[in-house]
C-alpha positions in Angstrom: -6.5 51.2 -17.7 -6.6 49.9 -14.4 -8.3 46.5 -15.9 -5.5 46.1 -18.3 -2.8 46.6 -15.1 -5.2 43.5 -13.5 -4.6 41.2 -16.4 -1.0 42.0 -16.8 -0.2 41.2 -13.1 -2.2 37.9 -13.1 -0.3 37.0 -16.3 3.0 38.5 -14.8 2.5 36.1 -10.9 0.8 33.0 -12.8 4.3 33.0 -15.2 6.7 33.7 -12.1 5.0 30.6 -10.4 5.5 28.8 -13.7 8.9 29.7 -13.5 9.7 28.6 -9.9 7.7 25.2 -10.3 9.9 24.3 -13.1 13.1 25.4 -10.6 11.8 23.7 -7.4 9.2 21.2 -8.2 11.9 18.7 -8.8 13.8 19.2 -5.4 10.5 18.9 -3.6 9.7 15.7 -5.0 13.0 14.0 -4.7 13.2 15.3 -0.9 9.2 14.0 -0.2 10.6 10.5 -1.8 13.4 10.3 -0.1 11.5 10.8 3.4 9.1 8.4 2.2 11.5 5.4 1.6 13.0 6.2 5.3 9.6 6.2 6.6 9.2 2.9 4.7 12.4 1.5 5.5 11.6 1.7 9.2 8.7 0.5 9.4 9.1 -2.4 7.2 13.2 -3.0 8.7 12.2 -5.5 10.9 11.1 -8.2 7.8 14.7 -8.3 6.1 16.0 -9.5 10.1 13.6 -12.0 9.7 14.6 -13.3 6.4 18.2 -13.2 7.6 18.0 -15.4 10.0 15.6 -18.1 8.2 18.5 -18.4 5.7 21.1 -19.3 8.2 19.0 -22.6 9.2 18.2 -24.0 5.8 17.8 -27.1 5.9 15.8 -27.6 9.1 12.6 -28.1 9.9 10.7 -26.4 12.1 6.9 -26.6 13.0 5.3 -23.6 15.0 1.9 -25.4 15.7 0.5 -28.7 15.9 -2.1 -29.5 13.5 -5.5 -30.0 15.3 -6.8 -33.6 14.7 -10.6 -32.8 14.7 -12.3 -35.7 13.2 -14.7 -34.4 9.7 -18.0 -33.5 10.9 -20.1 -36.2 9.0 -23.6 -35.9 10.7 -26.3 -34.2 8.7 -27.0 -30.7 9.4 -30.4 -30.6 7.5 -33.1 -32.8 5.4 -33.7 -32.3 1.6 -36.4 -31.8 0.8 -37.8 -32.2 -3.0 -39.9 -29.9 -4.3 -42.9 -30.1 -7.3 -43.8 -27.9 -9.8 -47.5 -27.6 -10.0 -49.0 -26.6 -12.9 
């Protein structure tokens, strides 16, 4: 008797958490997004300044570093060498 009064209050507590899930799941999940997109929103706020202000000056040119002239490296750095087969 007492195994039967086990099984029917595991059945009764995994159906009430069944239940609820279905009820609050949804809530939960919306609320975690919604902290999640103002988490995002700060940290990534900053980039949509940026772009703002790079469309106000189209049109213009603007160079943030001077190209470094270094001439091309034409000296060799090794020899080939050809190797045989030998049979």
């Amino acid at each position: 008797m007492a195994f039967l009064k086990t099984i029917l209050i595991i059945l009764l507590v995994y159906y009430l958490l069944k239940i609820l899930a279905r009820w609050f799941a949804p809530k939960i999940f919306s609320y975690a997004a919604k902290k999640t997109e103002e988490r995002f929103r700060e940290n990534f706020g900053g980039f949509s300044q940026q772009t703002q202000t790079n469309e106000e000056k189209v049109g213009d040119v603007i160079i943030d570093k001077k190209p470094s002239k270094k001439p091309s490296s034409s000296k060799k750095v090794g020899e080939y060498i050809e190797f045989e087969e030998l049979d």
